[in-house]
N, C-alpha and C positions, 0 to 999 in steps of 0.2 A: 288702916286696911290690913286686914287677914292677908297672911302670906297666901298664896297658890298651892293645893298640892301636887301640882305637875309639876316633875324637876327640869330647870333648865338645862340649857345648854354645859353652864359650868357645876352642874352638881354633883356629888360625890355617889356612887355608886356599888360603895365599898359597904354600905347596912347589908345589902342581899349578896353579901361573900363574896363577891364578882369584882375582876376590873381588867380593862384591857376590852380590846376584841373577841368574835366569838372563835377565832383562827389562832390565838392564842389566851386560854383561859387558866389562872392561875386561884386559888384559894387562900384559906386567909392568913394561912400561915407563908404565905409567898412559896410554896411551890407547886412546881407542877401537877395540875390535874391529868389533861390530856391536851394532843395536838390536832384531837378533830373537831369541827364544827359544832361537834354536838356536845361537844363537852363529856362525854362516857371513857372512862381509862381503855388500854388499851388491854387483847386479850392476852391471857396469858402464853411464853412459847410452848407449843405442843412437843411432847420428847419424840424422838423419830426413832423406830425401830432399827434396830442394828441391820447391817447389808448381810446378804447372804456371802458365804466366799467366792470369791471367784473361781473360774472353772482355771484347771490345770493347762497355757495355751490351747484353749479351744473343746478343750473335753474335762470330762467330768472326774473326779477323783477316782471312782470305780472304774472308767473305761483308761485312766490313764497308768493305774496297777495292773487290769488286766493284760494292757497292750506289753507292759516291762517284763511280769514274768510271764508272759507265752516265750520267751527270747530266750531266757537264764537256762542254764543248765544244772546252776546248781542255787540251794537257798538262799534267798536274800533276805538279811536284817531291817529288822522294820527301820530303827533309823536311818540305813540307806537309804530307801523307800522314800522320809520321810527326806532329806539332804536331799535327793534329786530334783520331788517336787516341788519345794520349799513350802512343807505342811507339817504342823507342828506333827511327833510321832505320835501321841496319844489319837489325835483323829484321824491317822492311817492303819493304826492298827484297830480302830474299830470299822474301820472302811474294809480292811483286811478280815475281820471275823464276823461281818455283813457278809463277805461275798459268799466266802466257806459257807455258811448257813444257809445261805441263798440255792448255791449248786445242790446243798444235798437235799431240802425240800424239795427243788426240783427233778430229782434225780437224774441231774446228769450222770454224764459214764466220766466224767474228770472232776477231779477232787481238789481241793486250795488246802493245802498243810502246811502246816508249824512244825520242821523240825529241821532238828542241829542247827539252833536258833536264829531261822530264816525261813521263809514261804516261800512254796514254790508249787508248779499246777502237778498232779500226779493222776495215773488212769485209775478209777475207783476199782477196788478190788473184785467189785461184782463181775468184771469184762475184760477182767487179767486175760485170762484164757482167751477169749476170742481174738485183744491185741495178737498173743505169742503167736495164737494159731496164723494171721495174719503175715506176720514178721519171718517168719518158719516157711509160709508154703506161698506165701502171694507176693512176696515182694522179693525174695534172694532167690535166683536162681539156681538149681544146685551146678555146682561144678562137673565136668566131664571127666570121664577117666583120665584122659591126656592130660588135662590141667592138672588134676592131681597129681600126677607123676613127673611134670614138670614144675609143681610149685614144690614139691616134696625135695626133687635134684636140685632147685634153687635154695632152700629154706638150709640144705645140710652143708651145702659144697659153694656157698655165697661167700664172697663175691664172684660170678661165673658167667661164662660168656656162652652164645648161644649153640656154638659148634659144642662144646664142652656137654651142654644139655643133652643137645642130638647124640653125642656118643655114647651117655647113660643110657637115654632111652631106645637108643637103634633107628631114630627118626628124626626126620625134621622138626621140629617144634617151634619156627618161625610166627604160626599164626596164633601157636596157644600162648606164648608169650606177650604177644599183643593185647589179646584177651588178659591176661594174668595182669598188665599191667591196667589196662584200661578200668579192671574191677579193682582198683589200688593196692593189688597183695603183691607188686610185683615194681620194683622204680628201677632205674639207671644206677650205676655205681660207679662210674667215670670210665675209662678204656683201658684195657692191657698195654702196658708199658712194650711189649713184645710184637704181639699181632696188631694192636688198634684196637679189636676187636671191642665193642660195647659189654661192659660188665653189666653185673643184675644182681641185685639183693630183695629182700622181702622188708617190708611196711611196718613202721608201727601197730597199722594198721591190722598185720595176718595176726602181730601177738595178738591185737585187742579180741580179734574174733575166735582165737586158738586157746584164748583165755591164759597167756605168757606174760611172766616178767619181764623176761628176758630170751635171746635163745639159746641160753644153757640151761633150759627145763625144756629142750627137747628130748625127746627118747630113745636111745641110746638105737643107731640105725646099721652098725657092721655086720650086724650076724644080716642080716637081709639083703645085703650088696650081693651084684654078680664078682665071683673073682676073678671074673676079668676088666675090671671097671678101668684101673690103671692102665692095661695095654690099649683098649677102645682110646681115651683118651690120648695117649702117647702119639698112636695113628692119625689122633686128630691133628 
């Protein structure tokens, strides 16, 4: 009798490269084909694009440069910049010469500058003038004659108490004092050992806007005195 060509139950099924289940199919070299059903290898991994960076807590590289230097007073080194954010310096110093490029196609009236090797915001030079003009007549109020002649007797004869004031100038000078000091040209200098009396000197502050080092680059004020300034005060 002719064999059968149906294969039994125990026949080998290793001619058509196969063996096992179709859940686990392996080739003839005994390894792995694939672990599906279907026997198809599996696809290869897809490479995944690199993340964007993360924002600076909550904001962007550009609004978190802007927000630092609108503060500074004076230039900031890119790699400070770069230390605070914790961003490498090369991609803040082009975040840095983005913005610059940005304001001035736009034409803003403020500028992002590189210099004395640090950025800092500056008003464009197109609207210098309108600034000064602003700064000059809208925003300082000028001073009163009194105040000047009371910051004038403070500034030469400081540290000086208010009686001492009123005897230079023939007047009380209680309210312009107040003034002098509330507009910060004018502080407390401790009391007279003598009277009590509250002392007064002039501010950092009057140099800065008197344009002083110091106040021995004031100008020389004797020939200008009354000469009776000494007795006025004696009576005080």
């Amino acid at each position: 009798m002719e064999a059968s060509d149906t294969p039994g139950s125990g026949d080998d099924l290793s001619r058509d490269g196969l063996s096992g289940s179709a859940g686990d199919v392996t080739g003839r070299d005994g390894g792995a084909v694939a672990s599906s059903g279907l026997g198809s290898p599996d696809p290869a991994p897809v490479a995944r694009e690199p993340e964007a960076e993360p924002p600076v807590e909550g904001a962007t590289l550009a609004a978190a440069l802007e927000a630092i230097l609108m503060v500074v007073d004076e230039p900031v080194a890119e790699v400070t910049l770069a230390q605070v954010l914790e961003r490498p310096t090369a991609e803040v110093a082009a975040a840095l010469r983005a913005l610059s490029e940005e304001y001035t196609a736009a034409g803003r009236g403020f500028d992002l500058r590189e210099v004395a090797g640090g950025w800092r915001f500056y008003t464009r030079a197109e609207c210098a003038a309108l600034v000064e003009r602003f700064v000059r007549d809208g925003q300082q109020a000028r001073l009163t004659q009194a105040a000047l002649e009371t910051l004038a007797v403070v500034a030469y004869r400081q540290p000086v108490s208010r009686a001492r004031v009123a005897a230079v100038r023939g007047v009380s000078s209680d309210g312009v004092m107040r003034t002098l000091v509330a507009r910060g040209l004018v502080e407390e200098a401790g009391t007279d050992p003598e009277s009590q009396a509250v002392l007064y000197r002039t501010t950092s502050y009057f140099l800065e806007r008197l344009g002083l080092r110091s106040l021995d680059e004031l100008p020389e004020l004797a020939p200008f005195l009354p000469d009776d300034v000494e007795i006025l005060e004696e009576q005080k």
